[in-house]
Backbone as JSON, one array per atom type, in Angstrom:
{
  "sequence": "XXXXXXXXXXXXXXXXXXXXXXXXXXXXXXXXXXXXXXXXXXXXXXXXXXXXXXXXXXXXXXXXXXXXXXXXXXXXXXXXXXXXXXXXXXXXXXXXXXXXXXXXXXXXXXXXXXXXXXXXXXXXXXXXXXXXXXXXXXXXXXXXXXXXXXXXXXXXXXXXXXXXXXXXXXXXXXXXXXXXXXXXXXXXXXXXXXXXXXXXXXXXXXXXXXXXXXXXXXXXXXXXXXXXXXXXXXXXXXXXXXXXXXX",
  "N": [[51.53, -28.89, 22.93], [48.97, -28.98, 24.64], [45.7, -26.84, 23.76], [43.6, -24.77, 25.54], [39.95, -23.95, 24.97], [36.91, -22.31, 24.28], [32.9, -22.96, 23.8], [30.51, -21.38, 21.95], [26.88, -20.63, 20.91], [27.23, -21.14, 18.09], [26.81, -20.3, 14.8], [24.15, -19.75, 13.92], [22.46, -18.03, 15.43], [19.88, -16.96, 15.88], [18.54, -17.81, 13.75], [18.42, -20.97, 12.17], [19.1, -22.33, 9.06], [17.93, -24.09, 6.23], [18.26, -24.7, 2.86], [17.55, -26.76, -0.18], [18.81, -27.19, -3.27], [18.72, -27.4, -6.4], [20.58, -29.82, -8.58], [21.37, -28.41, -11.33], [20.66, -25.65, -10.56], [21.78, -22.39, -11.08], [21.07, -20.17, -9.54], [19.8, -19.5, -7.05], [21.68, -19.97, -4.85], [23.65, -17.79, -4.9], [21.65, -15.78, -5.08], [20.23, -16.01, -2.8], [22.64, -15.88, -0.71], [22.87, -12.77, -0.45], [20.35, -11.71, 0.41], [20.07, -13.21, 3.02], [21.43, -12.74, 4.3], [22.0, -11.53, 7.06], [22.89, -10.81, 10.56], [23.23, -13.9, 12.78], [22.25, -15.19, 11.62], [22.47, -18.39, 10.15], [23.06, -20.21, 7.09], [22.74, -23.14, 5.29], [23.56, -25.32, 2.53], [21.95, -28.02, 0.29], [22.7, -29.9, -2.33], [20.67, -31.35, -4.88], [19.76, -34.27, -6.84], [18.99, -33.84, -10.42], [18.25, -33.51, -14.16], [18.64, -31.58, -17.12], [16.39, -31.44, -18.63], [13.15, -30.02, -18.18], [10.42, -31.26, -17.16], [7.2, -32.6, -16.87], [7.63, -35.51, -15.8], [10.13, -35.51, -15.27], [10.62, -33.87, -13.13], [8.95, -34.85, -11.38], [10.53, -37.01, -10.19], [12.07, -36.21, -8.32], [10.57, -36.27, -5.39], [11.12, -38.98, -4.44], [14.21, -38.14, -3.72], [14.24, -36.23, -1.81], [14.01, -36.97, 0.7], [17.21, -38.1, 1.07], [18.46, -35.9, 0.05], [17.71, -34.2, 2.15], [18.88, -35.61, 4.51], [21.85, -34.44, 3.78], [22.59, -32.17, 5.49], [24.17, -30.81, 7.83], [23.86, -33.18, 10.48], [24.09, -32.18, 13.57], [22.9, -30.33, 13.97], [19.72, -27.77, 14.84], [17.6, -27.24, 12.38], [15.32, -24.57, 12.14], [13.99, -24.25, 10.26], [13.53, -25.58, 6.35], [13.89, -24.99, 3.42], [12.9, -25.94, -0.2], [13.98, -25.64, -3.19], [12.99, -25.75, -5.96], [10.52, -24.26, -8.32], [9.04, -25.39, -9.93], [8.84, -28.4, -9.36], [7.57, -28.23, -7.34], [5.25, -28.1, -7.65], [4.54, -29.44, -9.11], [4.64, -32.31, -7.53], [3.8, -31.41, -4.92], [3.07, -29.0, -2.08], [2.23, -30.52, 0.43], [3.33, -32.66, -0.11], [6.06, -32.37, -0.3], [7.16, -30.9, 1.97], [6.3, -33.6, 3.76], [8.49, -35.11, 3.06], [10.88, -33.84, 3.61], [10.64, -33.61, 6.29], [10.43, -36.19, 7.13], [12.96, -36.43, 7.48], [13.83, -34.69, 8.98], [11.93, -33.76, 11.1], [11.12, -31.72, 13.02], [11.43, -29.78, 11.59], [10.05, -26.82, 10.29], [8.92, -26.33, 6.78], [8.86, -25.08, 4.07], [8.43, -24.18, 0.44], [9.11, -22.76, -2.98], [6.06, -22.71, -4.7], [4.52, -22.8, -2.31], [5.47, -20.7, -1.02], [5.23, -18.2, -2.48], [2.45, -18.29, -2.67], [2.08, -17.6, 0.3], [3.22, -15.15, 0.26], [1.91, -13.68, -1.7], [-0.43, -13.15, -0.27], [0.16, -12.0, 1.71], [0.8, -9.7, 0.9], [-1.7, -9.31, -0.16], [-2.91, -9.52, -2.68], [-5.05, -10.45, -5.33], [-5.38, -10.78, -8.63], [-3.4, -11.98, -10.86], [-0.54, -11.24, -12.58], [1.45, -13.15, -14.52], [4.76, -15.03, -15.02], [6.84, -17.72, -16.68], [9.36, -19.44, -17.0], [8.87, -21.97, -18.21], [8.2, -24.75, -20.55], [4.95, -25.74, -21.86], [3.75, -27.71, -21.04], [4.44, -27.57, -18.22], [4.01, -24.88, -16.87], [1.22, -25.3, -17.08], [0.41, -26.87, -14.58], [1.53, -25.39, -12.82], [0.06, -22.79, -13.32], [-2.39, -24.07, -12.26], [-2.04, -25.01, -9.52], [-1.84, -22.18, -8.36], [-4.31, -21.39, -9.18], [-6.24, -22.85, -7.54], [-5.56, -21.75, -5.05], [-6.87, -19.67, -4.94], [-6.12, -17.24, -6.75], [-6.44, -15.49, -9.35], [-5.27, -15.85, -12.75], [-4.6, -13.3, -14.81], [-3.24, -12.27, -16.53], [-0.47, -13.85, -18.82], [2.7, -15.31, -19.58], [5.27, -16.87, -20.95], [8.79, -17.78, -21.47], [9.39, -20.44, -22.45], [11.4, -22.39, -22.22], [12.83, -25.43, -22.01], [15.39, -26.27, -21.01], [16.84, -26.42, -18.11], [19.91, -25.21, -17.74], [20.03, -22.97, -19.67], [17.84, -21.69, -19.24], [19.2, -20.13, -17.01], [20.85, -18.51, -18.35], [18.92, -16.45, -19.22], [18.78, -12.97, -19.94], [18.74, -10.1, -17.5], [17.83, -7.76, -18.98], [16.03, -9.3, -20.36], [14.26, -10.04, -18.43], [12.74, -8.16, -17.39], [11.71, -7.1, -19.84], [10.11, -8.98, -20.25], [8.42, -9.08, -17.87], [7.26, -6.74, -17.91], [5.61, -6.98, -20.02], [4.04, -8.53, -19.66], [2.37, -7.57, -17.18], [1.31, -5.91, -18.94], [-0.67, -6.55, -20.28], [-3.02, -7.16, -19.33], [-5.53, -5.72, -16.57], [-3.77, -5.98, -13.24], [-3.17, -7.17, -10.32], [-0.43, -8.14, -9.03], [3.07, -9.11, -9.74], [4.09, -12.02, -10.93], [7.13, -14.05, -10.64], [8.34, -16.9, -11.94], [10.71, -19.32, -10.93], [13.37, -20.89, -9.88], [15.77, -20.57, -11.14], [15.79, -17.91, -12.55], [17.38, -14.82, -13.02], [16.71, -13.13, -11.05], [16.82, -11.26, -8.38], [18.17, -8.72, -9.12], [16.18, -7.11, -10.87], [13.59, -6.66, -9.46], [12.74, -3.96, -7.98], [13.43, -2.22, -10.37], [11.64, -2.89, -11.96], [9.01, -3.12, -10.12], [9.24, -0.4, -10.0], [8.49, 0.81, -12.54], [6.59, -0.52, -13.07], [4.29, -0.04, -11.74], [3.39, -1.84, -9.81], [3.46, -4.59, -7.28], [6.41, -7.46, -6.91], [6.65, -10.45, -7.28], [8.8, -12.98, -6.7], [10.48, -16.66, -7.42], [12.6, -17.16, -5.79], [13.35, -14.18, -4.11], [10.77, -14.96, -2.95], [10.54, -17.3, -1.71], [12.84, -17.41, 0.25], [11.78, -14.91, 2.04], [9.69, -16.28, 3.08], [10.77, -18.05, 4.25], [12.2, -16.91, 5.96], [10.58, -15.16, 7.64], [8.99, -17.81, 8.24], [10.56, -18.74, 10.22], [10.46, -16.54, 12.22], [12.3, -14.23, 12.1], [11.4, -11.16, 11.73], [12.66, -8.94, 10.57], [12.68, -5.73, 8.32], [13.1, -5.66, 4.6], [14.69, -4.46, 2.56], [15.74, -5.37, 0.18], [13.88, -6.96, -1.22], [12.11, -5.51, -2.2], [8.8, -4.61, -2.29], [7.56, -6.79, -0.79], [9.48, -7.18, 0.73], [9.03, -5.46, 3.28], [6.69, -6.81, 4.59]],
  "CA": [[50.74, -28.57, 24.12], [47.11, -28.71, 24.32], [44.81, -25.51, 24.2], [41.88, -24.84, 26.23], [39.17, -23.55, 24.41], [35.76, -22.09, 24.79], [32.68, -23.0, 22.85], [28.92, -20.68, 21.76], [26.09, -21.11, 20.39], [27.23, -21.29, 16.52], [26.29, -19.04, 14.14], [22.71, -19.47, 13.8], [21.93, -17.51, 16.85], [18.8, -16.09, 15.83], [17.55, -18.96, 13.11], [19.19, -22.19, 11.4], [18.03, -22.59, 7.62], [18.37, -25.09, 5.0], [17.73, -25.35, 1.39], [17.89, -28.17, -1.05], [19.18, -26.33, -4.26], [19.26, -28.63, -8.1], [21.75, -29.94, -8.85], [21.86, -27.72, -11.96], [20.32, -24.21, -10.66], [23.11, -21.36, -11.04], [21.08, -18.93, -8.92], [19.49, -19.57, -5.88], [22.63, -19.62, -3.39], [24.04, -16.52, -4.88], [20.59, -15.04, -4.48], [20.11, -16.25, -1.16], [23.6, -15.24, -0.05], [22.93, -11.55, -0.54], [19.15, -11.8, 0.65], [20.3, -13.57, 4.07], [22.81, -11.52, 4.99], [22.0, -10.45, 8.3], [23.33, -11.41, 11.9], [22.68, -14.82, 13.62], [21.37, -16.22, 10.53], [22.96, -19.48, 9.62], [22.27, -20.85, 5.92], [22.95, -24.07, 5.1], [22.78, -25.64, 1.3], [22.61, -29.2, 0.2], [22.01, -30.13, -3.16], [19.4, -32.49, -5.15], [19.9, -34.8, -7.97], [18.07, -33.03, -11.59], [18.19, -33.36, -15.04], [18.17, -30.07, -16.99], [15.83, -31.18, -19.04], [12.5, -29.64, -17.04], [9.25, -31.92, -17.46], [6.73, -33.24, -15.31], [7.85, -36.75, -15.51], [11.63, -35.44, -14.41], [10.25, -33.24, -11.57], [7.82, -35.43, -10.0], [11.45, -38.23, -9.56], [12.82, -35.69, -7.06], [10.1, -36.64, -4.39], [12.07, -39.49, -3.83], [15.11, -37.87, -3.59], [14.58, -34.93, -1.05], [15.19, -37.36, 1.87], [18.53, -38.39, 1.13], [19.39, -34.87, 0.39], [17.71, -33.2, 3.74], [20.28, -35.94, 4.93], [23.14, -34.33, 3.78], [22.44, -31.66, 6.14], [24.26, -31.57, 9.18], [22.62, -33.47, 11.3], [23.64, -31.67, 14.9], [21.99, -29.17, 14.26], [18.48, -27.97, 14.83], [17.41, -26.52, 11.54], [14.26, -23.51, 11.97], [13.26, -23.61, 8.47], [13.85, -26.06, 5.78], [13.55, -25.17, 2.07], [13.01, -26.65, -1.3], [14.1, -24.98, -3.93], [12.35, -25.74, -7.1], [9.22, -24.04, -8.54], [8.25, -25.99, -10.66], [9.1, -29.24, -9.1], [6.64, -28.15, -5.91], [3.78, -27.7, -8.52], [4.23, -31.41, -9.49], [4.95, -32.84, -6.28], [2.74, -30.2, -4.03], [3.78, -28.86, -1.24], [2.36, -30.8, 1.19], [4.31, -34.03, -0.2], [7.79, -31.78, -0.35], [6.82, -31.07, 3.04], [6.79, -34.92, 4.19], [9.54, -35.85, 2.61], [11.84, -33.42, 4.28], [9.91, -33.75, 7.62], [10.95, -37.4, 7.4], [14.38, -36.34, 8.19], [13.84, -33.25, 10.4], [10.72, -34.04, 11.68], [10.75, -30.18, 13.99], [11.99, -28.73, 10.99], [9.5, -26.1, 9.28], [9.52, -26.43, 5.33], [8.58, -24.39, 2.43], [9.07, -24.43, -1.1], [8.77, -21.41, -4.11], [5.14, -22.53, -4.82], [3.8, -22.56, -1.12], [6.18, -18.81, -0.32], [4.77, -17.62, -3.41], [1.43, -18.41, -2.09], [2.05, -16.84, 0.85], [3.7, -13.69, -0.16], [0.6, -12.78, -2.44], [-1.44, -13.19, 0.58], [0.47, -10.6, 2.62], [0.86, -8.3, -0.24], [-3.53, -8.78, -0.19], [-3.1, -9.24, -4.09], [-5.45, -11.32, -5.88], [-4.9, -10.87, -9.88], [-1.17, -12.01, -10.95], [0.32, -11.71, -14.18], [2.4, -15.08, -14.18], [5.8, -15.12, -15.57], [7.65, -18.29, -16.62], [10.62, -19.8, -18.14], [8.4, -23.38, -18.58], [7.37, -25.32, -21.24], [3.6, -25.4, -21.66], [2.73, -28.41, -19.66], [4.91, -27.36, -16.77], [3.4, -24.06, -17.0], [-0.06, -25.54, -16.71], [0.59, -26.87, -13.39], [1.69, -23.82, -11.57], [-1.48, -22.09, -13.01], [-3.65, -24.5, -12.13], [-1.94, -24.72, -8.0], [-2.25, -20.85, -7.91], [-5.76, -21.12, -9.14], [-6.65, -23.67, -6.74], [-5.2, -21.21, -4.11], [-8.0, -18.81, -5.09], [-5.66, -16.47, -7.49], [-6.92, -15.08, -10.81], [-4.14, -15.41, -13.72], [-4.97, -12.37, -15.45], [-1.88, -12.16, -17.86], [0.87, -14.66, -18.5], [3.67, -15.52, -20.48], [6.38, -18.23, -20.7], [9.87, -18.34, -22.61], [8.51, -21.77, -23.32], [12.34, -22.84, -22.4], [12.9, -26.54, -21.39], [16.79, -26.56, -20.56], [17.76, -25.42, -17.11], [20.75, -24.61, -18.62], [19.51, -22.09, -20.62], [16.87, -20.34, -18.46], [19.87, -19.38, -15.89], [21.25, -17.76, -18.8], [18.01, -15.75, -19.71], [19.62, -11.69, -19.12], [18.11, -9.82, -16.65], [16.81, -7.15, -19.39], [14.65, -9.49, -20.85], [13.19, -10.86, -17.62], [12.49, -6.86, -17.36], [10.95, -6.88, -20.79], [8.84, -9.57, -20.57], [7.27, -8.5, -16.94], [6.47, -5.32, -18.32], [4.55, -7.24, -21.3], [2.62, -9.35, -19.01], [1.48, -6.74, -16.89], [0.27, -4.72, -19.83], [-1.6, -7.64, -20.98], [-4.34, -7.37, -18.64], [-5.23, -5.15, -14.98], [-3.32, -7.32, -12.76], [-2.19, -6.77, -8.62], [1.11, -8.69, -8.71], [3.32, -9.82, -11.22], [4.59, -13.3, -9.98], [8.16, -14.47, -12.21], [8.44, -18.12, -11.36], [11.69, -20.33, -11.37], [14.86, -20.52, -8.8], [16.93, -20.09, -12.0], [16.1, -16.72, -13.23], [18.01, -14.02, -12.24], [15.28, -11.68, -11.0], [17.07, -10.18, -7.74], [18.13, -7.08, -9.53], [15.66, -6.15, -11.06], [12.71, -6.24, -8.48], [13.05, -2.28, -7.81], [12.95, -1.73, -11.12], [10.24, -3.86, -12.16], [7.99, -2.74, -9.57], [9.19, 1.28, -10.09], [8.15, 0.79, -13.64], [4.92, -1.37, -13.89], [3.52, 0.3, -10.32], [2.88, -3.66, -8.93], [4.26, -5.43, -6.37], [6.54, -7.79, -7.82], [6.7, -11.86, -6.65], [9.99, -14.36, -7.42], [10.37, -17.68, -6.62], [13.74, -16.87, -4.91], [12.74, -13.82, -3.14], [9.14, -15.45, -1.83], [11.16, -18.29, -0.66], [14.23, -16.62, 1.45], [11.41, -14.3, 2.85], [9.1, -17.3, 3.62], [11.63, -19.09, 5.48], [12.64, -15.86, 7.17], [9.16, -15.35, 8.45], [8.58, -18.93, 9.11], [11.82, -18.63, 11.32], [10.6, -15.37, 12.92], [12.57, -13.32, 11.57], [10.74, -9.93, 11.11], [13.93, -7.63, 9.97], [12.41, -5.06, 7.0], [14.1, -6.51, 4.02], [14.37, -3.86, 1.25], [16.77, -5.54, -1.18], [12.78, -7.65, -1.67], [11.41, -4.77, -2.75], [7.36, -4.61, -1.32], [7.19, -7.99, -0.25], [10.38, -7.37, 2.06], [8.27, -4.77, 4.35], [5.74, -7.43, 5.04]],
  "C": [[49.26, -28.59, 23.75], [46.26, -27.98, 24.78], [43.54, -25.65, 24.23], [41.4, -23.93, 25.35], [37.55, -22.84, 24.99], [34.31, -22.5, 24.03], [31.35, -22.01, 22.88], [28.14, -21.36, 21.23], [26.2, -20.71, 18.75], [26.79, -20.0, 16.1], [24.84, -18.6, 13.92], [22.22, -19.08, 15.31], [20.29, -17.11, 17.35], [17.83, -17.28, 14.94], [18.65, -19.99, 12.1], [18.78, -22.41, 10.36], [18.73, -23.35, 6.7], [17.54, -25.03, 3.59], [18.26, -26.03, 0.62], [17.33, -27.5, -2.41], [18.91, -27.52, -5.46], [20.45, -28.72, -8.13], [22.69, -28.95, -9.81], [21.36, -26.12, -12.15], [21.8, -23.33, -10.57], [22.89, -20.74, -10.12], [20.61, -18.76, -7.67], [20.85, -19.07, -5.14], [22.9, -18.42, -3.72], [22.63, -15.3, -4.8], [20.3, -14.76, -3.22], [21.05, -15.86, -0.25], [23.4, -13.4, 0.48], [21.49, -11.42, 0.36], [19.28, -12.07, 2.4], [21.56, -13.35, 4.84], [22.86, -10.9, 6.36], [22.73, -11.82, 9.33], [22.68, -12.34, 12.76], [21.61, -15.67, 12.92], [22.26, -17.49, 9.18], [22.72, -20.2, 8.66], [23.4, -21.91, 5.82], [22.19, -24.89, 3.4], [22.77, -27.77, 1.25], [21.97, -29.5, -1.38], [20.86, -31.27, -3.88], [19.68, -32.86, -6.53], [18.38, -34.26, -9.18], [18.48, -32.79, -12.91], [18.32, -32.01, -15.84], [17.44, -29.99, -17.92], [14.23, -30.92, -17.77], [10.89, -30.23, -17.76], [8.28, -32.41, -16.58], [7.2, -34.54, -14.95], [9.4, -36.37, -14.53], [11.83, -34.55, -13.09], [10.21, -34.3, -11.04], [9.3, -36.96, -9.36], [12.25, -37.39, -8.14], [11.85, -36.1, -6.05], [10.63, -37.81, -4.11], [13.32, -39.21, -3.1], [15.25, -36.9, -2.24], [14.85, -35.82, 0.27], [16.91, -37.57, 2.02], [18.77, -36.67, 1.01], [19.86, -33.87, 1.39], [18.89, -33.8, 4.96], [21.3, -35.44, 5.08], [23.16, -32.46, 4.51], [23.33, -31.71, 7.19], [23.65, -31.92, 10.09], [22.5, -33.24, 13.1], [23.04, -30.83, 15.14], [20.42, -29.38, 14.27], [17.85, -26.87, 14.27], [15.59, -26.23, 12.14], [13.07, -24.28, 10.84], [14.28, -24.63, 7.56], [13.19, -26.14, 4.22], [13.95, -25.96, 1.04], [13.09, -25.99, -2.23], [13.8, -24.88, -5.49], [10.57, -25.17, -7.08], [8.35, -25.14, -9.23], [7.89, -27.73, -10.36], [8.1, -29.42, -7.81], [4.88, -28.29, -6.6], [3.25, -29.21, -8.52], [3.87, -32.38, -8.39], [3.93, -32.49, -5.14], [3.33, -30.47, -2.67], [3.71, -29.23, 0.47], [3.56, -32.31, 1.1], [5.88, -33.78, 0.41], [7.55, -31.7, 1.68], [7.13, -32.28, 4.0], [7.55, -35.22, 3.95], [10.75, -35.48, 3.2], [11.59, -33.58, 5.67], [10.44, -35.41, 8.13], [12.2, -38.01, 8.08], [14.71, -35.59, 9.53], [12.72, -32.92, 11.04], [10.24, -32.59, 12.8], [10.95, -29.39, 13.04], [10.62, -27.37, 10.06], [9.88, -26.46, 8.12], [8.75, -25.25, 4.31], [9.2, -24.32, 1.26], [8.1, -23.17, -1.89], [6.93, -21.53, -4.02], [4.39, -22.04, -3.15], [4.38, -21.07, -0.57], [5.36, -17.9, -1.53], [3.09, -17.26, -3.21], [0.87, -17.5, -0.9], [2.46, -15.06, 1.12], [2.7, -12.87, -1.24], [-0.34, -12.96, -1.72], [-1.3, -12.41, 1.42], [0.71, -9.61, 1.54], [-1.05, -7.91, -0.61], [-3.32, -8.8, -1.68], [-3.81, -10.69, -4.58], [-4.97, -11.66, -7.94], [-3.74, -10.86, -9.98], [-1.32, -12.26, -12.17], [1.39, -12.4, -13.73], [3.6, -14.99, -15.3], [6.65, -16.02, -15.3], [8.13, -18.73, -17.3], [10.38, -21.51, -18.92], [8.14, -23.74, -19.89], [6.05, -25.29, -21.04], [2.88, -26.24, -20.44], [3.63, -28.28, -17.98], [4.25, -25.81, -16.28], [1.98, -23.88, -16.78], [-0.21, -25.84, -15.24], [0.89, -25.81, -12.27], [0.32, -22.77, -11.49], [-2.23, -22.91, -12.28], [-3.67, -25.01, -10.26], [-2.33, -23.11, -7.94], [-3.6, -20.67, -8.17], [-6.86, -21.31, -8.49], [-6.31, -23.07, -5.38], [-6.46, -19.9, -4.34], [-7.81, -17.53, -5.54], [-6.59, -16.43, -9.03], [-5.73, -15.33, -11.56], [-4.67, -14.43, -14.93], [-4.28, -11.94, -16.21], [-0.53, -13.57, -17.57], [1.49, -14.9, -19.77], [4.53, -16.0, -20.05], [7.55, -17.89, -21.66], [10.16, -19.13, -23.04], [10.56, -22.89, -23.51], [12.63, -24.42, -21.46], [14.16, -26.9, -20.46], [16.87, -25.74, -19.52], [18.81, -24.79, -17.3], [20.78, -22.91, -19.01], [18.81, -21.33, -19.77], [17.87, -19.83, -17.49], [21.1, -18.35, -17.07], [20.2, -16.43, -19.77], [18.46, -14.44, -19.27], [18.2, -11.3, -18.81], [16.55, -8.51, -17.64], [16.08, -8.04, -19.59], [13.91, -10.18, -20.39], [11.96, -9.15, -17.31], [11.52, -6.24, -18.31], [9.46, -7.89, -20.78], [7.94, -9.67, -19.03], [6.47, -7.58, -17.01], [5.36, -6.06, -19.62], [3.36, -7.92, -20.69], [2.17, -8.62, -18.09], [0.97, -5.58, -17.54], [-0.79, -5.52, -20.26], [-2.95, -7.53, -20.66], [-3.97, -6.26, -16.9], [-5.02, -6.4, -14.52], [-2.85, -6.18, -10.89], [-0.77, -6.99, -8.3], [1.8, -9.12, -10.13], [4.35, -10.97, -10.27], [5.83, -13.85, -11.76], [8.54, -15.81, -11.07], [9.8, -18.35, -11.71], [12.8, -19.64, -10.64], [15.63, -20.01, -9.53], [17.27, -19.02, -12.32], [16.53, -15.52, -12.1], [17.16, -12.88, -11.81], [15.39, -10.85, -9.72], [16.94, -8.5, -7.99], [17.38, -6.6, -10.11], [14.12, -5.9, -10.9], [12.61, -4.72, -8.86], [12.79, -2.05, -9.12], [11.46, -2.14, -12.09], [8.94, -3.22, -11.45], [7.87, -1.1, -9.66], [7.99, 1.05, -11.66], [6.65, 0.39, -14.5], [3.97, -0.89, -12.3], [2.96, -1.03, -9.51], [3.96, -4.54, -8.31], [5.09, -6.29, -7.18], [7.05, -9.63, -6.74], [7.64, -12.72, -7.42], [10.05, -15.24, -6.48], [11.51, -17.53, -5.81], [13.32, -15.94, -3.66], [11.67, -13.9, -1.96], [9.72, -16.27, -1.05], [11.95, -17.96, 0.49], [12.94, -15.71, 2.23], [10.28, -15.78, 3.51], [9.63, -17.97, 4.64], [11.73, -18.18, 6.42], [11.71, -15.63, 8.25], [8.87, -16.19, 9.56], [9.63, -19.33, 10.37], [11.46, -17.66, 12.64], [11.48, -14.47, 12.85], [12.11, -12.11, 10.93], [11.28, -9.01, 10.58], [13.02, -7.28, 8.4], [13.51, -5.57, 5.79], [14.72, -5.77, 2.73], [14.85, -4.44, 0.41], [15.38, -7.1, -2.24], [11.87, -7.24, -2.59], [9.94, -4.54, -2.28], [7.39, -5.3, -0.68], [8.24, -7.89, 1.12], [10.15, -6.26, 3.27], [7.22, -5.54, 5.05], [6.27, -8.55, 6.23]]
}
């Protein structure tokens, strides 16, 4: 027999969101799962072809790539907000390019990526000095300073685990993302402490991070998921952000 049905308006009731994950990040979605947790908020992943070695030459080949992957999107929908999920890969690329490239596909779609949420999340937190925390090599490491500097930030402490393998930085433990925020905001007076890279696991320990070193505290995961949220309209208080998720 054949049953009548009824149909709604889907799950994204409230906002439709996409991000375009690496191929070989571990942590984003399960970040983002917990982070975007609320009602009438529809996430959507797709991934992106990536090496795990992390260089500028093997970034800057994903700007080709992000069309085909905003592709693999579904395409009835009518995605809000469309992220990119590399830090370091937005540095290279910049985020007006990442921008076009996904725009190419979803041309209504909003976009942001870690560097440009990061940007904006130390602009509603009003913090100028950032101690800079990342898992780069040196010359990928230069690039991110030298976009945040060009954004009209101070880097007033920083430190790298100088690690090349994606791989490897999604297995960096959480203490010693804990240890080495606390070293780079002793380094120097600083307003924020900014820990770059989708990979590292730096959900949990926001809250303590910021109890501990009295400073806001900025990840490329968290800046992003609230960036999009924003850029969606989504104003819901966010605590599990820690400062940044009151803004």
């Amino acid at each position: 027999m054949k049953l009548e049905y009824d149909t709604d308006q889907g799950i994204g009731t409230r906002a439709t969101l996409g991000v375009i994950v690496l191929e070989n990040d571990e942590t984003i979605e399960a970040e983002f799962a917990r982070i975007m947790a609320l009602q009438g908020i529809a996430l959507y992943h797709s991934r992106i072809p990536m090496v795990p070695e992390i260089r500028p030459d093997t970034l800057a080949r994903m700007e080709n790539d992000l069309p085909a992957s905003a592709r693999l999107f579904p395409q009835s929908l009518k995605f809000d907000v469309i992220g990119y999920g590399c830090t370091s890969a937005s540095s290279v690329i910049g985020s007006d390019n990442v921008a076009r490239a996904i725009q190419s596909v979803f041309p209504d779609a909003k976009v942001s990526d870690p560097l440009a949420a990061v940007i904006a999340a130390a602009q509603a937190l009003e913090v100028k000095r950032l101690g800079f925390l990342t898992p780069y090599v040196p010359e990928v490491s230069s690039r991110m300073r030298q976009r945040l500097e060009a954004a009209g930030f101070e880097i007033a402490g920083f430190g790298s685990f100088e690690e090349g393998d994606d791989r490897v930085v999604a297995r960096i433990t959480e203490a010693s993302i804990i240890a080495a925020a606390t070293q780079v905001a002793a380094a120097a007076p600083c307003d924020a402490i900014v820990i770059s890279c989708t990979n590292l696991r730096c959900l949990n320990v926001i809250d303590e991070i910021e109890t501990s070193t009295g400073l806001p505290v900025i990840t490329s995961n968290q800046a992003l998921a609230w960036h999009m949220l924003r850029l969606a309209n989504v104003g819901d208080a966010l605590p599990i952000l820690g400062q940044l998720g009151h803004r």
